[in-house]
N, C-alpha and C positions, 0 to 999 in steps of 0.2 A: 177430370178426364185428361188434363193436358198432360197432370203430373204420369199416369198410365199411360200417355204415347211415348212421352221421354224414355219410363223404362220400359218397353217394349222394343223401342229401339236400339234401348241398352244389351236387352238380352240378344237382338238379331246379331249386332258388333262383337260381344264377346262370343259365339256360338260359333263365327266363325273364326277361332283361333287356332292351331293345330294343335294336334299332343300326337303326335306320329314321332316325335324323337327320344329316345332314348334319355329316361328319367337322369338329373344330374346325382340321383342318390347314386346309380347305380353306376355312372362313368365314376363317383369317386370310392365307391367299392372294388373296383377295380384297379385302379391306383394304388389303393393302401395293400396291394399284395402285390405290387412291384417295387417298394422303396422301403429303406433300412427304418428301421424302428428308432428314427431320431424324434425330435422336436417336429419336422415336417411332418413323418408319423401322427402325432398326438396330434396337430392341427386338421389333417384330415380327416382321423375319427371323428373330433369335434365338427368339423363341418358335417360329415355323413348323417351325426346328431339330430345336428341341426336339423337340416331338410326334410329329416325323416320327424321332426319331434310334431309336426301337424296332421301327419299321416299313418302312425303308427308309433305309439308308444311304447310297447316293449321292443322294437328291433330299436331304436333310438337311445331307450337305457341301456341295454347290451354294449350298443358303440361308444357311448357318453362313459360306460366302468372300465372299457378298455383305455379309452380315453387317460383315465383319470390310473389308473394302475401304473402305466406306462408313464406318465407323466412324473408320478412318484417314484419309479425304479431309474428316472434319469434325472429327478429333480430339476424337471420344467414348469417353473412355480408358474407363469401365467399361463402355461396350458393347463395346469392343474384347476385353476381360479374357473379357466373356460370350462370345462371336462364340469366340475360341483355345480356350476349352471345349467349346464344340459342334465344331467343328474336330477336335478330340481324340480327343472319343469317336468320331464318326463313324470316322476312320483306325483306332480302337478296334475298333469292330464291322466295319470291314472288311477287320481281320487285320494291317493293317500296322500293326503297332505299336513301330517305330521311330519313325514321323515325329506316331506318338499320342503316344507318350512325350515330343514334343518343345516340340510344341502347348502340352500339358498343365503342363510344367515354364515353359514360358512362362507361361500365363495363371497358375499358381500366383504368381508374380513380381511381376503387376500386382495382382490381386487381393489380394494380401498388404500389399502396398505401399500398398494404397487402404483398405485393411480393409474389404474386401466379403464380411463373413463367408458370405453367403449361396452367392455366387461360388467362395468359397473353400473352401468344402464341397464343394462339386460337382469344383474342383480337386482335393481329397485323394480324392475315388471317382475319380477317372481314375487317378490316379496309380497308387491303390493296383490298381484291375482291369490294368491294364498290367504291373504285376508279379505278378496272381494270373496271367498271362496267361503269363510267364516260367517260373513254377513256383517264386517266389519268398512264401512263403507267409506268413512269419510279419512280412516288409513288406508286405505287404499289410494285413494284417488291424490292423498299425498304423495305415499310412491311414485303411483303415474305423471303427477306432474316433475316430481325428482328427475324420472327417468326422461322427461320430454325436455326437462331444460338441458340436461347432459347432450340429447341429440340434436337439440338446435346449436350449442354451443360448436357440437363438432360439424355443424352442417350436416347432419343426417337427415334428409329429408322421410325414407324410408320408416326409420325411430321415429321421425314425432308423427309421421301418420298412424303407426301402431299405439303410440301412447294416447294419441286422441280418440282411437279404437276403444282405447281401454278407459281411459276417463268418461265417457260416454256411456260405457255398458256398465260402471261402480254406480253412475250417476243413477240412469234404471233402475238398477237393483236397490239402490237404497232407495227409493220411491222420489227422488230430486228433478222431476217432469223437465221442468225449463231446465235445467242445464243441457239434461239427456240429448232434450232436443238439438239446441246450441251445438253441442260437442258432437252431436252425431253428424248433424250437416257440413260443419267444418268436419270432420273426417272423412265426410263422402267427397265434398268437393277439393280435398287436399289430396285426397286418394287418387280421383279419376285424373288429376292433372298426369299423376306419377306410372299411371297404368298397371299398377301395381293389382294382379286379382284379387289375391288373397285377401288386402286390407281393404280393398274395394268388397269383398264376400261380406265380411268384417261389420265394414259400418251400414249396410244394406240391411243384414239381419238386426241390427241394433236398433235402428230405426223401426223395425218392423214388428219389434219387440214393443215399442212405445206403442205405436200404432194398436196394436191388440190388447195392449194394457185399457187404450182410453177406448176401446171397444169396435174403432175402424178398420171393421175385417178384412173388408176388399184392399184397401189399403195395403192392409199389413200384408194380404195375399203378395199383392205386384213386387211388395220389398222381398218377403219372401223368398220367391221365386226367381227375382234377379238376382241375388243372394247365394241362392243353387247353382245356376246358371256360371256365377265369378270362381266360386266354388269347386266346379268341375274343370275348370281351365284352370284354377291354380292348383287342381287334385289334391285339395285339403281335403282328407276324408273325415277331419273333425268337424269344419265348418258347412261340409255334405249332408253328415248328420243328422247334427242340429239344423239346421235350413229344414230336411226332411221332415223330423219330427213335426216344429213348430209349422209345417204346410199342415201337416195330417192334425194336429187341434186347430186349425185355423178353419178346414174344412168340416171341422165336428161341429164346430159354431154354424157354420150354415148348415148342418143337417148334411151335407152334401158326403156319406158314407164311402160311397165305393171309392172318391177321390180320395180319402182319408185314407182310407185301406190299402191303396197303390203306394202314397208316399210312407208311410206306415211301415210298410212290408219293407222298404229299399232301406230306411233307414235301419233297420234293425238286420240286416244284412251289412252295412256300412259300423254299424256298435261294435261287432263281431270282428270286424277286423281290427277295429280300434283295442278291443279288449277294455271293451269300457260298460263292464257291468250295473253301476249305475243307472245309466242312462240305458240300457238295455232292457231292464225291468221295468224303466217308466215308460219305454216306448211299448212294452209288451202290454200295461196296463191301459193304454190307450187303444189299441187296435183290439184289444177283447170289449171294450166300449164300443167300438165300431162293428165289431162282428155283432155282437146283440142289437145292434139297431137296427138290424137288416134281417133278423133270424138267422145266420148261420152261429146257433148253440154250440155247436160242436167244434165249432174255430176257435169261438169265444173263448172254450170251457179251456182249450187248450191254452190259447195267449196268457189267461190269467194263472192257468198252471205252471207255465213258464216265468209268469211274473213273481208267483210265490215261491218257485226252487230258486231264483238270482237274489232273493228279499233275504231269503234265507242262507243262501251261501254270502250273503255281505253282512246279513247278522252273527254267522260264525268267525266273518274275519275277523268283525269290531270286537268278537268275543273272545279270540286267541289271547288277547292283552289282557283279558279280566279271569280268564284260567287259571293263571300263576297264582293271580292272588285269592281266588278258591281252593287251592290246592293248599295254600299256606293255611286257610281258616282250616281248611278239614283234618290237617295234620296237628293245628291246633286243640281242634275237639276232641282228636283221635286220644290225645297225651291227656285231653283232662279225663277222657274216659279210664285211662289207664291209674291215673293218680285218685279216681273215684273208688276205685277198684282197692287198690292200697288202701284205701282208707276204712274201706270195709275190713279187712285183712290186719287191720292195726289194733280195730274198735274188740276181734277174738282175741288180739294175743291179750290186751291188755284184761280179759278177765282170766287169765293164767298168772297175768303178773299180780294181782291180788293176792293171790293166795303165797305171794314169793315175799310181799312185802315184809314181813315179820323178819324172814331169814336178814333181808337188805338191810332193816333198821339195825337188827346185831351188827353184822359186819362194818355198817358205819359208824358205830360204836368204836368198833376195834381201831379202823381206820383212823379216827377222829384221834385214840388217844396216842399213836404212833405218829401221826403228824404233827400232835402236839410237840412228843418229842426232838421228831427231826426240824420241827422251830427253832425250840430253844438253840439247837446246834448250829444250824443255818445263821440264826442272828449275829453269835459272834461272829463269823466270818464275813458277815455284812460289810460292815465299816468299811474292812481290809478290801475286800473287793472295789467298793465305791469308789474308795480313794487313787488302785491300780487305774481303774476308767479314766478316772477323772484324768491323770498323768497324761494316758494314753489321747484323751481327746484330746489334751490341749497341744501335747507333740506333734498330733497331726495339723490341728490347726496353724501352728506358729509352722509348720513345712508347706502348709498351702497359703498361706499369709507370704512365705517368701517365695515362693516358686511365681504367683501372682506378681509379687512387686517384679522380679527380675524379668517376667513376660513384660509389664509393663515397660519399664525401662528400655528395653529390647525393641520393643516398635517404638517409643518417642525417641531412640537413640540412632535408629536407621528407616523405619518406612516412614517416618514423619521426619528428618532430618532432611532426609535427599530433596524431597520433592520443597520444602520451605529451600534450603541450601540453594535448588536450583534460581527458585524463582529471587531469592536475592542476590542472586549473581548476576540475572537478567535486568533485574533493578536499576543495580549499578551501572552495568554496562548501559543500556539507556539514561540514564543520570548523566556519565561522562558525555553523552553524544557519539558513543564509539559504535553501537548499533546499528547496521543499516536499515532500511524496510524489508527489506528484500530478504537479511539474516533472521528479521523478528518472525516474519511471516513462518519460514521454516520451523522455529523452536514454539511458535507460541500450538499449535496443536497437540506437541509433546507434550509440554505445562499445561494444559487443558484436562489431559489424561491423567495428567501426576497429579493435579488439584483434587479433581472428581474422585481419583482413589483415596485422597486424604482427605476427602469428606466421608466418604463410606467409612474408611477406617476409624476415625472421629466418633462416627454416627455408632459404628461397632463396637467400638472399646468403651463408651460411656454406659452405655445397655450390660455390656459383659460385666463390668468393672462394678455396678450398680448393684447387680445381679449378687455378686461374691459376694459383697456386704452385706446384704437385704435378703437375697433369695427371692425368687420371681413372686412378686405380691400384686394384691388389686387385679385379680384378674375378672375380667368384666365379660364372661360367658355369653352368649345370646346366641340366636339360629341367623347361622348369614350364607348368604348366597355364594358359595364357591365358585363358579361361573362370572358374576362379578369383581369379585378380588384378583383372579387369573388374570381377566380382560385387561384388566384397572393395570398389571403389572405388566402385560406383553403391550400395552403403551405408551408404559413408560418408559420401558427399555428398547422401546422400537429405534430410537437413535444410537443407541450401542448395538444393537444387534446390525443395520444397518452399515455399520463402519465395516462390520468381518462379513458383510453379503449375508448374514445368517439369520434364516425361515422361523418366527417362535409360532408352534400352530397349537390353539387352542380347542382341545377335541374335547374340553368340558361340556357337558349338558346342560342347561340354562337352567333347568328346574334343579342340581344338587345340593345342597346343604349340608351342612355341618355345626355345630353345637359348640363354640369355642368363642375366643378373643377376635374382634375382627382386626384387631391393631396388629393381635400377633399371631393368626394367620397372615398377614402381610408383609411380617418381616419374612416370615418364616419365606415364607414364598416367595420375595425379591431376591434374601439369601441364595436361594436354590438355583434360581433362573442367571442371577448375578454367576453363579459358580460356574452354569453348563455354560455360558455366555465364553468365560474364561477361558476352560478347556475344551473348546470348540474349536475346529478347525473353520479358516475362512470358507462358508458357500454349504455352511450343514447346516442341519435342522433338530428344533427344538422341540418334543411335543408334551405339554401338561394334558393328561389322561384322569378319566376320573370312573370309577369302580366303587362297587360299594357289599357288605354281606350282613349282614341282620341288622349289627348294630353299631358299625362301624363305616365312614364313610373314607375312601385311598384317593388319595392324588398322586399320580405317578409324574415325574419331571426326567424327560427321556432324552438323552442327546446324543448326536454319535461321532462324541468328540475321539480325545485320546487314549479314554478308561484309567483302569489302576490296577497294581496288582494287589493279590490279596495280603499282601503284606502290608500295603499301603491301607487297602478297606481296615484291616485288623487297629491301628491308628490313628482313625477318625474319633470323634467326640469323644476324645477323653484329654483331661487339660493338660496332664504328665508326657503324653507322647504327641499330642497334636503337631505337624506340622504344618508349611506354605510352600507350594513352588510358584513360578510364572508361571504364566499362561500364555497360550500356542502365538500371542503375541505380545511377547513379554510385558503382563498385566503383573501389579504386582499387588500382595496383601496382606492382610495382618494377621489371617488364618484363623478370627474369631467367628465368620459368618457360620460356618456349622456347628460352633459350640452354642452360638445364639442358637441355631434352630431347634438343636436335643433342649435346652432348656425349656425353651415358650411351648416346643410340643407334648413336654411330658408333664407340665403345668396345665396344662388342657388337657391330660388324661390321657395321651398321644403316644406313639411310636415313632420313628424314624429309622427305615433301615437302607442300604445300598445293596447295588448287585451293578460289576464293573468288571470288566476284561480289556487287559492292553494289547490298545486297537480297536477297538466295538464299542466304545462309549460307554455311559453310567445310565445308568436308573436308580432316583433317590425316592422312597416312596414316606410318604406321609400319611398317618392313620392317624385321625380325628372321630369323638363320638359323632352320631347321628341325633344324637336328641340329651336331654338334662343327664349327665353323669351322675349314677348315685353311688 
């Protein structure tokens, strides 16, 4: 009874709060059409997101892709990071949570990458509500605590009320009682200090959740209903919702109908706005339980008929993705029928060609003894041919054996001369004492650069150089994760891209694959990345893309550096006209990492082609099989 007076009390306090003023979604819609399309721009979409992302999900995705457009056509990489978060949750709240999942692991990426602890808090609550979403519980509740230490860290009180929100409701779901409970009260009473509704709606309903699990209905009503009550003064219409629903089963448990039928009805007027079909169909399948229990058949017959047309328009959704690949089988079938067909249509000629056989045997008679002839002819001229080839190969050889040595020569005699040259100059000059601090500090970042080239170089000329002897051998094929090997590469080079301000974003899909070397997929793909790095101007961006068509998997490497002309494209991978220039800050090379990459990708069955404009940047695309090459 006592706990019932408190929240009683609770609900008279918040009931009197006002909502007479002017929502802040809509003072900052009104904003965002009086200011330039800067970075302030993209902040305030973000915000509008924001506010709006409890209250309506599709006007909040809307502002979250304006967001995130604009962010990209001015290259506002943390409003971008913000904009993929809002994005997230939205796809979040509106059940598709594959392409929230996607969002989310994206914006974790940049946000990480930028150290937007703030950003990146709100990353780990996506993440981890997408796997409480899965029924994946005890990742979840890692996220949430991820996300809770980031906001105690920063002093966010707000954050780790949410996070306790949320580590509380993984703990329920996953059937973890004592925690639930723990985490739910510290969330209520962290909550009420902060006055915060929403998170106070939050952990009221979670509680109350508990409560009707272990079958304390009355209970669960009071939380309930305070719940509703925080709900409507923070005008979440998601947490309205659900409050309502869960009142209308709470009240089916007591038999008590018509109160069922009141919250019942409200909430599914509250779905509707949310655009939250899911939860529309379960609520509609509840209130046709409640119309039958009272005899109105006729309400009933409809709720469930409502509940069957939303079961069924979300079985079409789930089935748009499984289309495709019905479409592929029938097309499949379609061609065996067609080759069935043929084959009937072979089974007649061939009794035609019976009666031809006699004619054939002659004629190959004929043939046989004419080719006898043009043997004998052919033989002598044998030798005399062999021996031309033979000439012929070995002249090419001993021209690529010296074009080889003199490339050689050509980088140990200038890109590996300078950068040693330098640094034993520096030697010296430190030896003597003549160096100051003050002069070392200046040259030693140069030498840093000149070093790191001359290991790449190193690393590139013993591969190349291997290669010309041997020819690409031992290649150790298997199915590997191109999404990983990207990853694996955009952090390694995240300290070179950093130096030129420059973005590498990884728009690979987690699930792609490819059938190849995993060692040389990774050269292949440092190469690449190593190159756009290069001729990138300071403050652009990188993007590895990934595409695929029956049997072939594409990675595109896209930058929008200085490009080339097609003069230039026309002298790529070939060893006779290859050349090197600097790069936009005079990086300098040895000009073998593309001739690495046409070798390793055409040893895996692979392609390599460009497409570049000077001014617009390069796209180098790499085509890799999708399964065992035969």
């Amino acid at each position: 009874m006592m706990i019932r007076s408190i929240l009683l009390l609770f609900l008279l306090w918040v009931s009197g709060i006002t909502n007479a003023q002017t929502t802040k979604a809509d003072s900052l819609i009104r904003i965002s059409k009086t200011i330039g399309q800067d970075s302030n721009y993209v902040s305030v979409l973000n915000q509008i997101a924001e506010e709006l992302s409890d209250k309506d999900a599709d006007q909040s995705l809307d502002f979250a892709i304006k967001a995130q457009l604009q962010a990209i056509k001015i290259k506002d990489v943390p409003g971008l990071g913000k904009a993929l978060n809002n994005i997230g949750w939205a796809y979040y709240r509106k059940g598709d949570y594959s392409k929230g999942f996607d969002y989310a692991l994206r914006a974790l990426r940049i946000n990480d990458s930028l150290q937007l602890l703030s950003q990146l808090a709100i990353s780990y609550r996506n993440v981890g509500a997408i796997y409480n979403s899965q029924a994946k519980y005890r990742e979840s509740m890692d996220y949430f605590h991820k996300e809770m230490s980031i906001h105690a860290k920063l002093n966010n009180l707000l954050g780790v009320g949410r996070s306790l929100n949320n580590i509380a409701f993984s703990a329920h779901r996953g059937k973890f009682k004592d925690s639930a409970i723990i985490f739910g009260h510290t969330a209520l009473e962290h909550n009420s200090k902060l006055g915060d509704q929403y998170l106070i709606a939050f952990s009221l309903r979670t509680l109350g959740d508990v409560y009707f699990e272990e079958g304390s209905i009355d209970r669960s009503i009071d939380y309930f209903l305070a719940s509703l009550t925080a709900a409507r003064a923070a005008k979440s219409n998601f947490i309205i919702e659900t409050s309502l629903y869960r009142l209308g089963k709470a009240y089916q448990q007591k038999k008590q109908w018509k109160e069922s039928i009141n919250y019942l009805q409200e909430a599914v007027a509250v779905s509707k706005i949310l655009g939250a079909k899911s939860e529309q169909a379960t609520i509609q399948k509840l209130l046709a339980f409640s119309y039958a229990q009272i005899g109105d058949y006729k309400k009933a017959y409809e709720s469930q008929a409502i509940h069957v047309a939303l079961n069924d328009t979300l079985f079409e959704e789930r089935s748009r993705a499984r289309f495709a690949q019905m479409q592929v089988a029938f097309e499949t079938e379609k061609k065996q029928a067609e080759i069935n067909l043929l084959k009937k249509e072979d089974e007649a000629q061939k009794e035609k060609i019976k009666d031809q056989r006699l004619y054939t045997f002659l004629l190959l008679v004929v043939v046989a003894l004419v080719m006898a002839l043009w043997l004998v002819s052919w033989r002598r001229n044998q030798f005399k041919q062999l021996a031309n080839k033979q000439l012929r190969l070995q002249k090419a050889a001993l021209e690529q054996a010296s074009f080889q040595k003199d490339k050689i020569f050509s980088i140990l005699s200038h890109d590996l001369r300078m950068p040693i040259s330098s640094l034993s100059g520096v030697l010296q000059l430190v030896d003597k004492q003549s160096l100051s601090e003050e002069a070392f500090t200046k040259i030693k970042h140069a030498l840093g650069k000149q070093i790191t080239s001359l290991n790449t170089t190193l690393d590139n000329l013993l591969l190349w150089s291997r290669n010309q002897m041997e020819g690409v051998t031992d290649v150790q094929a298997s199915e590997c994760s191109l999404y990983e090997i990207v990853e694996n590469n955009c952090h390694l080079l995240t300290s070179a891209a950093n130096q030129k301000k420059i973005l590498i974003h990884n728009d690979v899909s987690i699930t792609a694959k490819a059938y190849a070397d995993v060692h040389h997929v990774d050269i292949i793909l440092r190469n690449l990345l190593l190159n756009a790095l290069k001729f990138t101007e300071e403050g652009g961006i990188i993007t590895v893309q990934y595409r695929e068509d029956e049997h072939m998997a594409i990675l595109d490497i896209i930058d929008n550096g200085i490009g080339m002309t097609k003069e230039q494209i026309g002298k790529l991978f070939k060893v006779n006209t290859h050349f090197t220039t600097t790069g936009t800050k005079n990086e300098k090379g040895a000009g073998l990492g593309l001739l690495l990459c046409k070798e390793f990708v055409e040893a895996n069955h692979g392609t390599v082609s460009v497409k570049s404009e000077p001014g617009n940047g390069s796209q180098f695309s790499v085509t890799l099989p999708k399964s065992k090459y035969v």
